[in-house]
C-alpha positions as CSV (number, residue, x, y, z in Angstrom):
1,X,-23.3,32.8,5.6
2,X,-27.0,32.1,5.7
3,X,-27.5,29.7,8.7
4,X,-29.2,26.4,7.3
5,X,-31.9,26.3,9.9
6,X,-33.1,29.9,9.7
7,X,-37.2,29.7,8.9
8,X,-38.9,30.6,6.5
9,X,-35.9,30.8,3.9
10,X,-35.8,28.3,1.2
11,X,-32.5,27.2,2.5
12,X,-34.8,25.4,5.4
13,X,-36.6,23.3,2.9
14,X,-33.1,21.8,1.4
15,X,-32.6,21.5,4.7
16,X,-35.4,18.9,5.8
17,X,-34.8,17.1,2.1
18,X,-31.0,16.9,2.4
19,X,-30.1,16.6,6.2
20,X,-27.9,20.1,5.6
21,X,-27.0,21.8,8.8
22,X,-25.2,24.9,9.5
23,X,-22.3,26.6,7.8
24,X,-22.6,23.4,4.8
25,X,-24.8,25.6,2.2
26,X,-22.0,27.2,0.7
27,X,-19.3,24.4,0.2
28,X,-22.2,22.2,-0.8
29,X,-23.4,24.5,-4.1
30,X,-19.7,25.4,-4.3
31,X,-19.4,21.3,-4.5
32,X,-22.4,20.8,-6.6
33,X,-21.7,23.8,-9.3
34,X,-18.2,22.4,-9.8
35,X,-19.5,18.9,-10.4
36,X,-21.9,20.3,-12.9
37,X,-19.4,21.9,-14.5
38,X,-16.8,18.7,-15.0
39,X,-19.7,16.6,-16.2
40,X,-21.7,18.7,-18.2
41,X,-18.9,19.2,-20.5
42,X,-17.7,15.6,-20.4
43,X,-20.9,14.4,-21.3
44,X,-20.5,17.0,-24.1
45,X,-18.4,14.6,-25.8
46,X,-19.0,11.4,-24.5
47,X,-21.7,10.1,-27.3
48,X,-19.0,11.3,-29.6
49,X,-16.2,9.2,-28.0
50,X,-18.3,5.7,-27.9
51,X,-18.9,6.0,-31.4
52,X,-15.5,7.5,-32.7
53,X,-14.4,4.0,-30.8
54,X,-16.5,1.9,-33.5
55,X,-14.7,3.9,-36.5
56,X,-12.9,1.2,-38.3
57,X,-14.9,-1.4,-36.6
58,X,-14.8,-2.9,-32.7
59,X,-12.2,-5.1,-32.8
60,X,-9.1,-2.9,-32.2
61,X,-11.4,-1.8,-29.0
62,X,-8.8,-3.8,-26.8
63,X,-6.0,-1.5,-28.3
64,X,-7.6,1.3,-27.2
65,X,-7.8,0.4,-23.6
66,X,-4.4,-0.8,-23.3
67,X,-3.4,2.3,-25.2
68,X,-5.3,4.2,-22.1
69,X,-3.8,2.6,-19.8
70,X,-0.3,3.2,-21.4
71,X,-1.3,7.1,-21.1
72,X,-2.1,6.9,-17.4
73,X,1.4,5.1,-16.4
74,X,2.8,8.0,-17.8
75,X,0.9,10.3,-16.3
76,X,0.5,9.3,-12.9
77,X,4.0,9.9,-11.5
78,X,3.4,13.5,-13.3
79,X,0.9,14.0,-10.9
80,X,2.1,12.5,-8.2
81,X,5.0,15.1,-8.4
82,X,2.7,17.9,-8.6
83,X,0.8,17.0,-6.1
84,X,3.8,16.3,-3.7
85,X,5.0,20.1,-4.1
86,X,2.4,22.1,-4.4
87,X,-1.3,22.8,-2.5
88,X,-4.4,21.3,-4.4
89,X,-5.3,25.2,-4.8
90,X,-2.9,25.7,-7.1
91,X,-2.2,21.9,-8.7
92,X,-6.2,21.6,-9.4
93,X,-6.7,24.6,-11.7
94,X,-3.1,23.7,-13.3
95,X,-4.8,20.1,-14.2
96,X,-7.7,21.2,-15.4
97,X,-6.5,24.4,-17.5
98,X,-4.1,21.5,-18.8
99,X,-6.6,19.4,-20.1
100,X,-8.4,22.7,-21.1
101,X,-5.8,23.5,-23.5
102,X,-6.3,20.1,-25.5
103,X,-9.4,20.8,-25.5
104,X,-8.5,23.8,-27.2
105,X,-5.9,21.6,-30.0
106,X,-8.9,18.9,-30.6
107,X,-11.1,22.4,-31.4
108,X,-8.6,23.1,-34.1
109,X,-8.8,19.9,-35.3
110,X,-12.2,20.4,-35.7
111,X,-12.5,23.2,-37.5
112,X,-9.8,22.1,-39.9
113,X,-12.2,19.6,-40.8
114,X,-9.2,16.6,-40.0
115,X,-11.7,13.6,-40.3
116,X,-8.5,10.5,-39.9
117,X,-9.1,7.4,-38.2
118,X,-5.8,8.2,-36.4
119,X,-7.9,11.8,-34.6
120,X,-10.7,9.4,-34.2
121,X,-8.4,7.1,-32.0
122,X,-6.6,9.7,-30.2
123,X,-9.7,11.0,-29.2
124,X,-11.0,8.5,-27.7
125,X,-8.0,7.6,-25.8
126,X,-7.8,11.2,-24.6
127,X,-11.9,12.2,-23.5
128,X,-11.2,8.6,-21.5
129,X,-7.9,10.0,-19.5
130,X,-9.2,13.2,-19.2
131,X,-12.9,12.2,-17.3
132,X,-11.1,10.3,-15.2
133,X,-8.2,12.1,-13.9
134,X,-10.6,15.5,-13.4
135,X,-13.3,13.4,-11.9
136,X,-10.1,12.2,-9.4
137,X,-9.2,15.1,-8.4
138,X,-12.4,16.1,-7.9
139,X,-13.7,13.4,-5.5
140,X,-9.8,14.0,-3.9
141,X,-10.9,17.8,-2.9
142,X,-13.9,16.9,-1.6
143,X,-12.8,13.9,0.8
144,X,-9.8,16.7,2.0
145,X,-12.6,19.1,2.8
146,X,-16.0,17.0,4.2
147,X,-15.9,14.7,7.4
148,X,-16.4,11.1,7.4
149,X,-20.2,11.8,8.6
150,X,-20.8,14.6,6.2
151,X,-19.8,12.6,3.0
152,X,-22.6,10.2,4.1
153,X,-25.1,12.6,4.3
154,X,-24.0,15.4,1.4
155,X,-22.1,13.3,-1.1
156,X,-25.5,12.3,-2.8
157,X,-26.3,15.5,-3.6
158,X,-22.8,16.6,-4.3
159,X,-23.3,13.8,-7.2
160,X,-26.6,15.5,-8.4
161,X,-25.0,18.5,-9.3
162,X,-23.0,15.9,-11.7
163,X,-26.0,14.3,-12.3
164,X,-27.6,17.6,-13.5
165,X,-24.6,18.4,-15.4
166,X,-25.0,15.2,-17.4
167,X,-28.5,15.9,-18.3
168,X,-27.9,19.8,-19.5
169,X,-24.7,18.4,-21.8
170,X,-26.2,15.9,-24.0
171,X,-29.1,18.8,-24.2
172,X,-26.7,21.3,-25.4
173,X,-25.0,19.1,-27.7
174,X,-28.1,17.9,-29.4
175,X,-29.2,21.8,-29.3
176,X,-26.0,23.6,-30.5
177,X,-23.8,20.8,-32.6
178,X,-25.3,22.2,-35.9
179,X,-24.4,25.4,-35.6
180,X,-21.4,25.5,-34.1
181,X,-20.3,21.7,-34.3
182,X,-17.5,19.4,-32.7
183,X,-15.0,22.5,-32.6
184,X,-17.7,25.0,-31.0
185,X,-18.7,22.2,-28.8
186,X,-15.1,21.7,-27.6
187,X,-14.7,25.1,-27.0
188,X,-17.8,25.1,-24.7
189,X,-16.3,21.9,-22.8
190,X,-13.2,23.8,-22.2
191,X,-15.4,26.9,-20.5
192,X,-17.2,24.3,-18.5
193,X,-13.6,23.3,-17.3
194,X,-12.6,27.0,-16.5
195,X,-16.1,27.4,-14.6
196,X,-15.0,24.1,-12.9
197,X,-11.7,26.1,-11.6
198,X,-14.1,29.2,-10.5
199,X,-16.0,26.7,-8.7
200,X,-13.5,25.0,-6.6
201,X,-11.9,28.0,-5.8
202,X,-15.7,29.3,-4.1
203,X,-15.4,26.2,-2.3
204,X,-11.8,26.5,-0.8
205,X,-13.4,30.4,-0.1
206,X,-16.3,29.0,2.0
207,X,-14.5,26.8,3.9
208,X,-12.0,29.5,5.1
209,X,-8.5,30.2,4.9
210,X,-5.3,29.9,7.2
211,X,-5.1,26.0,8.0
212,X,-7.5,24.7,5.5
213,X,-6.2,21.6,3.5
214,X,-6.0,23.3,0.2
215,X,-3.1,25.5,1.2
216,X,-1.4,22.6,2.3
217,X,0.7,20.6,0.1
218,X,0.0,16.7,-0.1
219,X,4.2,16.2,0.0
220,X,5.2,12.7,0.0
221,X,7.1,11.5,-3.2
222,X,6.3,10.8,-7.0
223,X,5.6,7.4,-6.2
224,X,4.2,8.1,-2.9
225,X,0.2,6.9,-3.7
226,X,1.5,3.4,-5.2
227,X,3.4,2.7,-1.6
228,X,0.4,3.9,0.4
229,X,-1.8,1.4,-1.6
230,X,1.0,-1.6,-1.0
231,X,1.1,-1.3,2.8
232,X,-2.4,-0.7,3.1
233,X,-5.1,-3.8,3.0
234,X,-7.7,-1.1,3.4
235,X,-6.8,0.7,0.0
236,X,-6.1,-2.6,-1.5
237,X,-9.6,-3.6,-1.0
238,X,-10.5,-0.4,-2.9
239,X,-8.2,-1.3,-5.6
240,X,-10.3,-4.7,-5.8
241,X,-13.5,-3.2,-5.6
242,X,-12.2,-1.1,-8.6
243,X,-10.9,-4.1,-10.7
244,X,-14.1,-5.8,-10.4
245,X,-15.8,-3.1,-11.4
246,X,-14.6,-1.9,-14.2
247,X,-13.8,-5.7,-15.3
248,X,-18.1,-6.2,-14.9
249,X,-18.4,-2.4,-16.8
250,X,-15.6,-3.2,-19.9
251,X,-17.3,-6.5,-20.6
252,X,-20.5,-4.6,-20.7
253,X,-19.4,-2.2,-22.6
254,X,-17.8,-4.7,-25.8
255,X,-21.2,-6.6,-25.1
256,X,-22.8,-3.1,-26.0
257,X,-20.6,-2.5,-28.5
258,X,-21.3,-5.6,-30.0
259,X,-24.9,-5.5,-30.1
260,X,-25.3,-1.9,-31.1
261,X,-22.4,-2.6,-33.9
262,X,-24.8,-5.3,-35.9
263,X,-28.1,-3.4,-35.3
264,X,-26.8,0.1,-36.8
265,X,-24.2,0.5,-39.5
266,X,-23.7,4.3,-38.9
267,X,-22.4,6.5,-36.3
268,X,-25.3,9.0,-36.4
269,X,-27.5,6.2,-35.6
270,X,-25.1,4.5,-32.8
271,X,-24.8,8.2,-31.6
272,X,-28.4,8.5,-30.7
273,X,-28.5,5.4,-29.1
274,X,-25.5,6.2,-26.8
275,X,-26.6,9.7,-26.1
276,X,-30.5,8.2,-25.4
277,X,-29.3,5.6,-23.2
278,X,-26.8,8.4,-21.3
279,X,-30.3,10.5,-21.0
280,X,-32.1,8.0,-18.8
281,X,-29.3,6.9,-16.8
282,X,-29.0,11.2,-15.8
283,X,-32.6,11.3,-15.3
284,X,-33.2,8.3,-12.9
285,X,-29.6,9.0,-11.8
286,X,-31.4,12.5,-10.5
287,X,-33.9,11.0,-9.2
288,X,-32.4,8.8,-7.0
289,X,-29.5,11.0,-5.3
290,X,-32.2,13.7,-4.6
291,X,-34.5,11.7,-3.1
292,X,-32.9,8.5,-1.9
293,X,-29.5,8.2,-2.0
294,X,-28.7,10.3,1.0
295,X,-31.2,8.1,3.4
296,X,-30.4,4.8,1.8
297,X,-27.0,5.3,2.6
298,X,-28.1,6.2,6.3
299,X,-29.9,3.4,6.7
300,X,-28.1,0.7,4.8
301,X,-24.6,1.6,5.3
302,X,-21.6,2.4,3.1
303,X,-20.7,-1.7,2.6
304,X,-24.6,-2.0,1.8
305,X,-24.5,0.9,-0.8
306,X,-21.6,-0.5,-2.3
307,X,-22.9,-4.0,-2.2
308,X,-25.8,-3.2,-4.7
309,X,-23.4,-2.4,-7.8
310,X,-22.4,-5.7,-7.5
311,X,-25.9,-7.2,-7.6
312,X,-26.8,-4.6,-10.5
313,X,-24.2,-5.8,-12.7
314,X,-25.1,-9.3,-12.1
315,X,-29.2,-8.7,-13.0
316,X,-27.5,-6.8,-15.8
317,X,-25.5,-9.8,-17.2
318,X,-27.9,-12.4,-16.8
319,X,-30.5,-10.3,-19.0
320,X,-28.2,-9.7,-21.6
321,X,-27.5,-13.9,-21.8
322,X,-31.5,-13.9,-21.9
323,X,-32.1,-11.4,-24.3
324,X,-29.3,-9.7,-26.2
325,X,-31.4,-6.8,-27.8
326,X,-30.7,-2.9,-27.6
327,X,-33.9,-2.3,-26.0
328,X,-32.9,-4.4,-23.0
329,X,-28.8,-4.1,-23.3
330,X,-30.5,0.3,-22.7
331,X,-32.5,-1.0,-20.3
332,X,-29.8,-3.1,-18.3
333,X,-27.1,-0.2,-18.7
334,X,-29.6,2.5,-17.6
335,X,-30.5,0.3,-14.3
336,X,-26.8,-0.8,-13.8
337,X,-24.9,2.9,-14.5
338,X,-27.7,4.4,-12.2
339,X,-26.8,2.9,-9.6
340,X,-23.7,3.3,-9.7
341,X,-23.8,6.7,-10.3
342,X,-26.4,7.2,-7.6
343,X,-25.1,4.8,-5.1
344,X,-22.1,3.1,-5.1
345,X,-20.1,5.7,-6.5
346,X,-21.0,8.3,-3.2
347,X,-20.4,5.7,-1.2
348,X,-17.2,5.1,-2.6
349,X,-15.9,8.4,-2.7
350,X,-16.7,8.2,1.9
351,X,-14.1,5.7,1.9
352,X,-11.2,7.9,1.2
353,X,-12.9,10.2,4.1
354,X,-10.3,8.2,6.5
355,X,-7.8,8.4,5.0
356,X,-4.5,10.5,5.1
357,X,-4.1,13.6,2.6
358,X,-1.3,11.4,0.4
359,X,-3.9,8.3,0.5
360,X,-6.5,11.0,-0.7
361,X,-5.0,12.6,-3.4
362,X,-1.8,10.1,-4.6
363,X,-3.2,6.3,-3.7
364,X,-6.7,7.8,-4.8
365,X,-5.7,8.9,-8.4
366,X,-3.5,5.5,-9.0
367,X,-6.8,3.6,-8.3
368,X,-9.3,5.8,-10.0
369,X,-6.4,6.0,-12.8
370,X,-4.1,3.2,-12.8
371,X,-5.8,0.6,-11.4
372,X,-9.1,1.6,-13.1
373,X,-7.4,1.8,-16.6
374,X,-5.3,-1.1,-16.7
375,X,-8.5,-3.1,-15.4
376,X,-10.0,-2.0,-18.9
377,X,-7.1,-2.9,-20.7
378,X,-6.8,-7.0,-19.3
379,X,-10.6,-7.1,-19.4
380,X,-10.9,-5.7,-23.1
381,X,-8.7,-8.2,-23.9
382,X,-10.6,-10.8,-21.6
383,X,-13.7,-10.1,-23.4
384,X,-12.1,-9.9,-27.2
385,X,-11.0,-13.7,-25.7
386,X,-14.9,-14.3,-25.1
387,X,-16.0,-12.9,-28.1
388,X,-17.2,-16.1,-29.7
389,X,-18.4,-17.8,-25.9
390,X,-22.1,-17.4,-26.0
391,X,-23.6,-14.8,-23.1
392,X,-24.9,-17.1,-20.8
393,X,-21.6,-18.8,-20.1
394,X,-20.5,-15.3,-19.1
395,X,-23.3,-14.7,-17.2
396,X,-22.7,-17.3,-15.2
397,X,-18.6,-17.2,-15.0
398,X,-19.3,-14.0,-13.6
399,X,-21.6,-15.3,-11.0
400,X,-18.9,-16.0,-8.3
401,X,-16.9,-12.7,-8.6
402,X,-19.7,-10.4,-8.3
403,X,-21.2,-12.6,-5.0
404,X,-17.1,-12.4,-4.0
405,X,-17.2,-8.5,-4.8
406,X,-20.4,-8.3,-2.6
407,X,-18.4,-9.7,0.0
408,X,-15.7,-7.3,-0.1
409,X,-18.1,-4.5,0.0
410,X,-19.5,-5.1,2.7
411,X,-16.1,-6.1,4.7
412,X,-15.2,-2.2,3.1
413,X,-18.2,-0.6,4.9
414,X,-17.0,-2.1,8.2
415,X,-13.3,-1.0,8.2
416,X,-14.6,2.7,7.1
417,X,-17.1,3.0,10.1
418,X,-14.4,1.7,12.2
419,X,-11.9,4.1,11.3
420,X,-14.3,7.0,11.0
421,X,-15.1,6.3,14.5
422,X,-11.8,6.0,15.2
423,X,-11.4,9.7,14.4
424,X,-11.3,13.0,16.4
425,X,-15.0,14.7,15.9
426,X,-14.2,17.7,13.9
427,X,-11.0,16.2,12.0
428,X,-9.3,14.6,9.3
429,X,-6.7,11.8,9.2
């Protein structure tokens, strides 16, 4: 393995930018490539998705989230009984082959030219289980294979290869969709998802064999993750800091939804908007977790990484009461999803560093699924509730939460470096 300090070798320079030391190169691009891979062909889809959820008009939004959240019930005790029996080297390239394979069926669709509201619906159900279940298990493999201290200083970059991914997919739709449209762009997402697999298996190879986690299975029962996160106020307060979040982002979202619904009548139009707004948040997204988000976190902590999403979401809310335009609902959403993207969302994923393998993989995936999904579903329904409130009385309702979700970050970022140096140097929970 090429030793990260060796001079002279461009390795050194990726050194000095990203803190790497020795023996990390390999996991790291095996870590990055397979991120890449997961969102470049998500964001393959994803302009499609927002505005297949305006066919027939936004106001059966709300059905759509409970209808999500209906799909992960039902699929998280599937997992949780996957997981329990066999080792995440074999359970993660059976979920993502899975998901591959409807990939696959919406392809046929596709080509069969089946244009029903009803595939319209489905699909956006679907492409909103699927990101988040693959993104799960993603963040799940790399909190069983990187310390505590190295998540801080390598999950930033780990995110850039996402990052990059979701700059080279909307670039490949816009390129290829005329000439091989949605069912040749579904069969490119699927690849992406079998390079995903290639990927994480280079990873597991890097890291060694014999004792490492992947061999080892989670065990535990189907319903093992939910009891974790019951008896645990440190998982708990992730589930909060999850609520809140995707309670501040759903609002968001119908505000968008809303806005972009009486400024375009057609989809090609709201496509463009989406996929524009999607292309600055990747850029400055970049930008940030290259150059930034590896120090920041070094320097401010995990609670005061996490704290700024909060803070972004308020600024976000409070121009949108101001001025309720698509130029500033992009501009908000670019500002707000970057960092999150860049910022928050690494130093989430350290949390579950300290954690033990059934809180990594089973309580993880019921927050990042369960949790994170039903929160869509009771705040699309909050916000349908709002829908005739004017935006600066939901600016400022959401005033206190976000100053009480502030709170909680920062009390998260404590109990993490507490149990992180509670740990044996060298080990996982």
């Amino acid at each position: 393995m090429t030793d990260a300090s060796a001079p002279g070798r461009p390795i050194s320079r990726l050194a000095r930018l990203v803190d790497l030391r020795a023996g990390e190169a390999g996991p790291l691009a095996a870590a990055f490539g397979m991120f890449f891979c997961l969102l470049c062909g998500y964001t393959l889809l994803r302009p499609l998705r927002d505005a297949m959820g305006l066919v027939g008009g936004s106001g059966h939004l709300p059905w759509l989230f409970s209808a999500t959240f209906a799909a992960m019930l039902a699929l998280v005790p599937v997992f949780g009984r996957i997981s329990a029996r066999l080792p995440p080297r074999r359970f993660v390239p059976l979920v993502y082959r899975f998901f591959a394979l409807n990939l696959l069926a919406f392809s046929a669709l596709a080509w069969l030219d089946v244009r029903a509201v009803w595939v319209a619906r489905v699909f956006f159900v679907w492409i909103s289980v699927y990101n988040l279940f693959v993104l799960s298990v993603f963040w799940s493999v790399l909190a069983d294979s990187f310390a505590p201290e190295q998540g801080r200083r390598l999950f930033g970059v780990v995110a850039a290869g996402g990052t990059a991914g979701t700059l080279v997919g909307p670039a490949l739709a816009a390129a290829l969709a005329p000439a091989i449209g949605a069912a040749g762009l579904t069969l490119l997402a699927a690849a992406l998802l079998e390079g995903a697999v290639f990927a994480y298996a280079r990873l597991v190879a890097t890291q060694g064999g014999g004792e490492h986690p992947s061999r080892r299975a989670v065990g535990g029962g189907v319903w093992g993750g939910l009891r974790a996160l019951a008896a645990s106020p440190y998982l708990l307060a992730i589930a909060a800091y999850m609520l809140l979040h995707t309670t501040a982002a759903t609002l968001i979202y119908f505000e968008q939804a809303r806005i972009v619904g009486e400024a375009w009548a057609d989809t090609g139009a709201r496509t463009r908007f989406f996929a524009l707004v999607d292309v600055a948040v990747s850029a400055l997204t970049l930008a940030l977790q290259v150059f930034v988000t590896g120090r920041l976190i070094g320097r401010i902590g995990v609670g005061g990484a996490l704290t700024l999403l909060p803070l972004a979401a308020l600024g976000a809310f409070a121009a949108l009461a101001l001025d309720p335009r698509p130029l500033v609902l992009g501009l908000a959403q670019v500002a707000r999803r970057s960092v999150d993207y860049a910022l928050s969302r690494p130093a989430r994923e350290v949390l579950y560093t300290v954690v033990d393998r059934e809180a990594k993989y089973k309580a993880k995936s019921a927050i990042d699924t369960l949790v994170y999904r039903g929160g869509d579903a009771a705040s699309g329904w909050l916000a349908a509730s709002l829908a005739g409130v004017g935006g600066g009385a939901v600016a400022a309702g959401v005033a206190a939460p976000a100053l009480g979700w502030a709170a909680l970050s920062l009390w998260l970022g404590r109990r993490q470096a507490a149990r992180a140096a509670a740990l044996e140097p060298g080990r996982t929970p």
